[in-house]
C-alpha positions in Angstrom: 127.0 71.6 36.9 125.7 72.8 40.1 128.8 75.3 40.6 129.1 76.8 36.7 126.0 78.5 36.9 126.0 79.6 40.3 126.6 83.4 39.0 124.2 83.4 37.0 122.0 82.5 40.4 123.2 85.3 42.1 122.1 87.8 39.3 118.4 86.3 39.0 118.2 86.9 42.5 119.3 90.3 42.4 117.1 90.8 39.7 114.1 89.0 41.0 114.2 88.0 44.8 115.9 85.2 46.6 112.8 83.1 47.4 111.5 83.4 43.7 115.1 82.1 41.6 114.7 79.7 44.7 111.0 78.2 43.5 112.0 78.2 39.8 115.0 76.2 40.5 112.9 73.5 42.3 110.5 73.3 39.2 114.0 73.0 36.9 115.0 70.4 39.5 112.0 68.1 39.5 111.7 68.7 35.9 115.0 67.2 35.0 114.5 64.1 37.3 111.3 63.4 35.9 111.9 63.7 32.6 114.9 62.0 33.1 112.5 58.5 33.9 111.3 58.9 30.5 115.3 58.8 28.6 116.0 56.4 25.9 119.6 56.7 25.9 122.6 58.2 27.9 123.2 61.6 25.9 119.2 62.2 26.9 120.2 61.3 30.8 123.0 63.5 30.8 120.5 66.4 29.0 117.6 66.1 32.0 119.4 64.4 35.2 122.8 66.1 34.3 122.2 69.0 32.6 118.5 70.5 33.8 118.7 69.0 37.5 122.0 70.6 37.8 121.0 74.2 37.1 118.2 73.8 38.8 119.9 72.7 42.0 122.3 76.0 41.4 119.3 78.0 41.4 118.6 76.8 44.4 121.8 75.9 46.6 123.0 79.9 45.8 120.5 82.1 46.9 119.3 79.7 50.0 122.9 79.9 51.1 123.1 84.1 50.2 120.0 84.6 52.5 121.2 82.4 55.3 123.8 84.8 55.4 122.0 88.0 55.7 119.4 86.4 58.5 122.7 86.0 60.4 125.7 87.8 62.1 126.4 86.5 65.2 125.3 83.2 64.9 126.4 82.9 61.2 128.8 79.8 61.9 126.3 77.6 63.7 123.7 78.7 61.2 125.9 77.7 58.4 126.8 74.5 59.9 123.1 73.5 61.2 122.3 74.3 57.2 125.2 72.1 55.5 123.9 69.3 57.8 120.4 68.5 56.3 122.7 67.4 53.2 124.6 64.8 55.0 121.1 64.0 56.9 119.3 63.3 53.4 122.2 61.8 51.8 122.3 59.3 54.7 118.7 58.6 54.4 118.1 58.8 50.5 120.8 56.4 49.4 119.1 53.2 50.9 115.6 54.6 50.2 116.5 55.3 46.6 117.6 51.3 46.2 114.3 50.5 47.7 112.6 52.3 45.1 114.5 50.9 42.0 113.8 47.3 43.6 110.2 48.2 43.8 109.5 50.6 40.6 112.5 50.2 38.3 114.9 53.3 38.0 112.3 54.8 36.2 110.1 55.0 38.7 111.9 55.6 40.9 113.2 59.2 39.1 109.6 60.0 38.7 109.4 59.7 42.5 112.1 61.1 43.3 111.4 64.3 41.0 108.2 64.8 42.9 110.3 64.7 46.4 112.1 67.5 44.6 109.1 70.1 44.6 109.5 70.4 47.9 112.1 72.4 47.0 109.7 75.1 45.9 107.7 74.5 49.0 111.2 76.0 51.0 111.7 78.7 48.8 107.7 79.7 49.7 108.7 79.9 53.7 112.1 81.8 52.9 111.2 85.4 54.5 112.6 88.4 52.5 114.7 90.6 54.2 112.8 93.9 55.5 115.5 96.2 54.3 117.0 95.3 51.1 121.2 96.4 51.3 122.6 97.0 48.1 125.9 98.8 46.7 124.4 100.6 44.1 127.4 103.6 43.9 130.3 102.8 42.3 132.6 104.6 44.3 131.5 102.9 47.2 132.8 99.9 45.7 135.9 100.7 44.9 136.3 103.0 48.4 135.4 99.8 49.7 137.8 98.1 47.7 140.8 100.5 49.5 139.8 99.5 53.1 136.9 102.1 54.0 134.0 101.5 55.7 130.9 102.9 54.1 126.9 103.0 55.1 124.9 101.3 52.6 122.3 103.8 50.4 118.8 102.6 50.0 117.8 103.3 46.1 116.0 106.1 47.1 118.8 108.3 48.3 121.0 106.8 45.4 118.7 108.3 43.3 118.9 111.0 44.7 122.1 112.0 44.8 122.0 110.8 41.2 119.8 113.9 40.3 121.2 116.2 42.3 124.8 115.1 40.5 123.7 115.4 37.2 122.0 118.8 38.1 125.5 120.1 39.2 127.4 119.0 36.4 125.2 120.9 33.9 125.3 124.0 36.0 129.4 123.7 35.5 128.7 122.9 32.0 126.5 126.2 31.8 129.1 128.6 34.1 132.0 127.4 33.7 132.7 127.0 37.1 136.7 127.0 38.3 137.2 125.2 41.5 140.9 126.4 41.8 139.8 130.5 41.8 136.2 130.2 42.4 135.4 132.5 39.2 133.0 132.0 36.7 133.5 132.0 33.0 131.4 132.0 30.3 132.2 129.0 27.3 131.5 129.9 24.0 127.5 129.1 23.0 129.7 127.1 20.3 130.9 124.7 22.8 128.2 123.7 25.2 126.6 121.7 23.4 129.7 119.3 22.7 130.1 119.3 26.6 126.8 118.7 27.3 127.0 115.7 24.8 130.3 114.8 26.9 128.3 114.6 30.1 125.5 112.8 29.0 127.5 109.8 27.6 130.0 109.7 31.0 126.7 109.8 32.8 124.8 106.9 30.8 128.2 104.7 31.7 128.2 105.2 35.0 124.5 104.4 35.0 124.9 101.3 32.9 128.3 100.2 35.5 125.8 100.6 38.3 122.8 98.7 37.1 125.5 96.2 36.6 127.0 96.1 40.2 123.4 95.8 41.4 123.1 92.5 39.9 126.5 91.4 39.6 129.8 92.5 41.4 132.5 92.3 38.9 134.8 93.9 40.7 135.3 91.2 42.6 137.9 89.9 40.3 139.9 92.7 41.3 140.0 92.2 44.7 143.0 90.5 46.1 142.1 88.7 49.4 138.9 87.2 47.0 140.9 85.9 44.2 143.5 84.6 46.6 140.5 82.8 48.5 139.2 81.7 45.3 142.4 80.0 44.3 141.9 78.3 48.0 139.0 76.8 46.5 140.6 75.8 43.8 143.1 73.4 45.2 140.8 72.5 47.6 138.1 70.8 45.2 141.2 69.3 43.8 141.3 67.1 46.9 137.6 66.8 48.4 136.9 64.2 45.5 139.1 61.5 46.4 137.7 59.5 49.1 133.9 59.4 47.2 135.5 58.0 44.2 138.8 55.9 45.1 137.5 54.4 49.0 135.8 51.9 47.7 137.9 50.7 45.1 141.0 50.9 47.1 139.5 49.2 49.7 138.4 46.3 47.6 142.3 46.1 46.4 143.1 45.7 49.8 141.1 42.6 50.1 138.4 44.1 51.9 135.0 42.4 51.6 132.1 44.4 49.1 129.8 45.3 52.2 132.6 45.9 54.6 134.4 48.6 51.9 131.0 50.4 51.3 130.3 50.6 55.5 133.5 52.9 55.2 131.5 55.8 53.4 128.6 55.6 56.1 131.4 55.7 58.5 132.7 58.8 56.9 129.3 60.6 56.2 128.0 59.9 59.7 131.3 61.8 61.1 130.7 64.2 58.6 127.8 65.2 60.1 129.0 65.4 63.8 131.9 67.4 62.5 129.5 70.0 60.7 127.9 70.8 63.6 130.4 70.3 66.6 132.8 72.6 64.5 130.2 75.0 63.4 129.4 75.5 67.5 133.4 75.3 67.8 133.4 78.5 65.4 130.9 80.6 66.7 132.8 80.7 70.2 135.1 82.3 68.2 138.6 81.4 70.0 140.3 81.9 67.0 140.0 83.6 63.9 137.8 82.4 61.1 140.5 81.9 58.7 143.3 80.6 61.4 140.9 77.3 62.1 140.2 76.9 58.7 143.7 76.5 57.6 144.4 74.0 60.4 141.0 71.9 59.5 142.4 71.9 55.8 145.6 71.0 56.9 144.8 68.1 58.9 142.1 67.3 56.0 145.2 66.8 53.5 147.2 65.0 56.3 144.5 62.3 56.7 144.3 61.8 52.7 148.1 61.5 53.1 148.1 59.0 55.3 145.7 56.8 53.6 148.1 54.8 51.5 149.4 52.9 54.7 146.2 51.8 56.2 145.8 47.9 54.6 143.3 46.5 57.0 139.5 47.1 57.6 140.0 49.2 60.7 142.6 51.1 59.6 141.0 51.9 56.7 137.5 52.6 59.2 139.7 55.0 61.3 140.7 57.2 58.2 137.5 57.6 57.1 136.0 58.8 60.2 138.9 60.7 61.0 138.3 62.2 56.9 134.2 62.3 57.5 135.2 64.3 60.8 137.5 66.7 59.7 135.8 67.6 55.9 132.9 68.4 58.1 134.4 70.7 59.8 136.0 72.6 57.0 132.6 72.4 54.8 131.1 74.3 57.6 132.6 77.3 57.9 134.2 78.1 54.3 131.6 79.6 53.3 131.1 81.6 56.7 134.9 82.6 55.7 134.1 84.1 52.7 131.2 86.3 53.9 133.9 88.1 56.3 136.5 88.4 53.2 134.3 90.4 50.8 131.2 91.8 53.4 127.7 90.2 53.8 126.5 92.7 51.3 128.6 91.2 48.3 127.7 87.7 49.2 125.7 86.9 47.1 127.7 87.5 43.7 130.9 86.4 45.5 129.4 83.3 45.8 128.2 83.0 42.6 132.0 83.7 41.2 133.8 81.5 43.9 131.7 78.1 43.2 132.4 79.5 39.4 136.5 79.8 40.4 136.5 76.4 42.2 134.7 74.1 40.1 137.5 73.9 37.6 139.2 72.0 40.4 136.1 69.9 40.7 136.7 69.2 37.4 140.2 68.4 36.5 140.9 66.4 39.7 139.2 63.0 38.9 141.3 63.0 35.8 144.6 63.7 37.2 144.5 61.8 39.6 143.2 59.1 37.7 146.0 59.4 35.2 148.2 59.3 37.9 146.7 56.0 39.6 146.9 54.0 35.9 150.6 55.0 35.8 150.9 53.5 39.0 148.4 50.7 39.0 147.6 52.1 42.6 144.3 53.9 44.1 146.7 55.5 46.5 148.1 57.6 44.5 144.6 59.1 44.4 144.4 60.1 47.9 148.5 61.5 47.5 147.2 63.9 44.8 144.6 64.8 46.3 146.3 65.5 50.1 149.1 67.5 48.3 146.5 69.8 46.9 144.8 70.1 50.4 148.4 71.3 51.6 148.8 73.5 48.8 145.3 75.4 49.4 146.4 76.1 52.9 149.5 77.9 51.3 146.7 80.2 50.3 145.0 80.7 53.5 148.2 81.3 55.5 148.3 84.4 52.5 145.3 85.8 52.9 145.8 85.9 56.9 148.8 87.7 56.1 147.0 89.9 53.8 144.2 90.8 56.2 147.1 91.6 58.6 148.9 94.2 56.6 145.8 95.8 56.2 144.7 95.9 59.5 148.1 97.7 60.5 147.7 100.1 57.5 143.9 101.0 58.9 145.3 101.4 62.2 148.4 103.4 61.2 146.1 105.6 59.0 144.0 105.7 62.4 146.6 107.3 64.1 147.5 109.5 61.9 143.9 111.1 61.4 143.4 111.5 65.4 147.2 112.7 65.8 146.7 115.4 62.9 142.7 116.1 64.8 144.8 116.7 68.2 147.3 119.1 66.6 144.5 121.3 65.2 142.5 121.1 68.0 145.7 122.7 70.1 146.6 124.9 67.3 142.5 126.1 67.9 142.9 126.4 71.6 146.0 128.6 71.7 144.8 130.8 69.5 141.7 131.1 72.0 144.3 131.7 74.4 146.3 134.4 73.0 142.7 136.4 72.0 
C-alpha cells in the first residue's frame, strides 16, 4: 500500500509543498493506527491499519525522500544512506517495545499508543525547510529536449510566463499578416479566414497550457523515457527477491531443527548488518570510485548470490552467516537505489519519478510471496523461496548492466555531436579569418 499511491504523493506535493502532503500524511498515519485499536473484525483492520496507515505513510515516505534529494548533490549518497538508516534504527527498537506494550495494554492499546508515536510524523514535516528556489520544468519542449540528451537551465514561472505571452502575442501577429518565414513577405488572409485561425490557435494554445499544468505536477513523460523504464523494470525483479528472507527465515530455519529463539536471533542478525551496510556503503558511494550504477549491479549481484546459497546452510551458524552476509549486502543496495535513480532522470524530475518507480515496482512486491509460495508447496521446501527469489536478483542486474550500456551510447553520441559542433565552429572561424586576410 505504501508504494501504489506514491504518485499520487508526488503530485500533492507539487501542488501543495513537500512539508504540507508530509504533515497530512502523519495525521492519515496516526489516524489509521488509532482507529485501528477500536476494529471489531479483520476486514475493519485491513480498512484503518492497512488501508489508511498505508497511504498515509506514502504521503509521507515520498516527498521526505524527494526533498532529501534536492538539499543534496554532493553528499547525496551518505545523505540517502544516513536517512534509510533511522528505519532499521526504529525497527530494531520498536519490535521489542511494541510486545512490551501488548503485554501491558492489550494490542489495543497498544495501537492507540503507537498512533500517537506516529504524530511525530507531522512534527518532521514541521522542521522540513522548503527549498529557497523552487526548480520546475514547466516547458514542454524542455522536456522532451531533455528527453534527446540536452542540457537545459531551468525557467522560474515568471519567465515561463513570460515567454508564454510573448508566444501567443507572435502567433496572432502571423495569424493577422500572414507572415512567410521562407520569403520574408507578408500576405494578407482573407477577413473570411482569420477568425477560423484564430479559433485554431487558441485551442493548440489551451493544450499546450493544459500539457504543462500537467508536467508541473506530474511527469508523464517519464514513461517514455528508456533508461527510466528499463530502471523501473530493475525494480521490478528486484522486489521480486527482497521478500524472501522476512517471510521464509524463520520458517526454514525452524525446518532445519533450529530452536524458536535461536531462528528469530537470525533477523536481528540480519537487521543489525543491515544497518552497518546502509551507512558503510552509503560513505563507500559518495567517494565515488566507481559509478553509481556499476556498484549497484555488483551489490545486487552478490544480494542474489547469498539468497542462492541459502538452501545449503542446515546448521545455526550457517544459517547466522547468511543472514548477516544478506543484512550486509541489502543494506548496501537499499542505500543507494534510490541515489541511482535521481542521476537517471535529473534531481528536478525526482519527485514524480519516484512516485512512478515505487508505482512500477510494487507489482513485484506483490506477486512474489505468491510465487514463490506456490513454488515452495510444490516442493514441500522453504528453499525454494530463497531460489526464486535469488534468480530474480540476477535477473534485475540483467537490467542494470543495460542501462550502463545505455548511458554509454549516449555519452559517445553527446561527445561525437561535441565534436562535430566545435569542428564545424573552427571551420567557420577559418573561413572568417581568411576572408579578413584577403581584404
Amino acid at each position: 500500500m505504501v508504494a501504489t499511491p506514491a504518485p499520487v504523493a508526488s503530485a500533492l506535493s507539487a501542488r501543495y509543498s513537500h512539508r504540507s502532503v508530509v504533515i497530512m500524511g502523519g495525521l492519515i498515519c496516526s489516524l489509521g493506527v488509532v482507529t485501528g485499536a477500536f476494529a471489531g473484525n479483520l476486514i475493519e483492520l485491513y480498512l484503518t491499519v492497512g488501508f489508511l496507515n498505508g497511504f498515509g505513510y506514502a504521503l509521507t515516505w515520498t516527498p521526505t525522500v524527494t526533498m532529501l534529494g534536492l538539499y543534496f548533490e554532493k553528499r547525496r549518497p551518505v545523505a540517502n544512506a544516513l536517512a534509510s538508516a533511522g528505519e532499521c534504527i526504529f525497527t530494531l527498537v520498536l519490535t521489542p517495545l511494541f510486545q512490551l506494550l501488548i503485554d501491558s495494554y492489550s494490542w489495543r492499546g497498544a495501537l492507540v499508543i503507537l498512533g500517537g508515536l506516529q504524530l511525530n510524523l507531522c512534527v518532521c514535516g514541521i522542521l522540513l525547510r522548503p527549498l529557497k528556489a523552487t526548480r520546475d520544468v514547466v516547458c514542454v519542449s524542455e522536456v522532451e529536449a531533455e528527453e534527446q540528451g540536452f542540457s537545459l537551465e531551468l525557467l522560474t514561472k515568471e519567465d515561463s510566463e513570460q515567454s508564454k505571452a510573448n508566444c501567443q502575442e507572435t502567433e496572432q501577429l502571423r495569424i493577422y499578416e500572414g507572415f512567410d518565414q521562407g520569403t520574408g513577405e507578408v500576405h494578407l488572409q482573407d477577413p473570411e479566414e482569420i477568425p477560423n485561425s484564430i479559433k485554431d490557435s487558441n485551442c493548440r494554445n489551451k493544450k499546450t497550457e493544459l500539457r504543462t499544468k500537467i508536467l508541473q505536477y506530474v511527469d508523464y513523460t517519464l514513461i517514455t523515457n528508456t533508461q527510466f523504464m528499463v530502471y523501473s523494470m530493475f525494480g521490478v525483479f528486484a522486489a521480486l527477491g527482497f521478500f524472501a528472507p522476512a517471510l521464509f527465515l524463520i520458517p526454514y530455519a525452524r525446518s532445519k531443527g533450529i530452536e524458536e529463539y535461536q531462528a528469530a536471533a537470525l533477523m536481528s542478525f540480519s537487521a543489525a548488518l543491515d544497518l552497518f551496510g546502509r551507512v558503510f556503503f552509503g560513505w563507500v558511494a559518495n567517494l565515488r570510485l566507481v559509478e553509481m550504477v556499476q556498484q549497484l549491479t555488483a551489490t545486487v549481484i552478490l544480494l542474489g548470490t547469498v539468497l542462492l546459497l541459502c538452501p545449503l546452510a542446515s546448521s545455526f551458524l550457517e544459517l547466522a552467516a547468511v543472514s548477516t552476509a544478506y543484512g550486509l549486502v541489502y543494506g548496501a543496495v537499499v542505500s543507494i537505489h534510490i541515489t541511482v535513480l535521481a542521476e537517471v532522470v535529473g534531481v528536478h524530475r525526482l519527485g514524480s519519478a519516484l512516485g512512478f518507480f515505487m508505482l512500477i515496482r510494487s507489482s513485484g512486491g506483490l506477486l512474489g510471496p505468491p510465487i514463490a509460495g506456490y513454488f515452495i508447496d510444490k516442493m514441500s521446501d522453504y528453499g525454494m523461496g530463497f531460489i526464486m527469489a535469488g534468480v530474480a536478483l540476477i535477473v534485475s542486474a540483467l537490467f542494470l548492466l543495460l542501462l550502463r550500456q545505455i548511458n554509454r551510447r549516449g555519452q559517445r553520441s553527446t561527445a561525437k555531436n561535441h565534436n562535430m559542433h566545435t569542428h564545424k565552429m573552427g571551420q567557420s572561424l577559418g573561413a572568417e579569418a581568411k576572408e579578413l586576410g584577403m581584404t
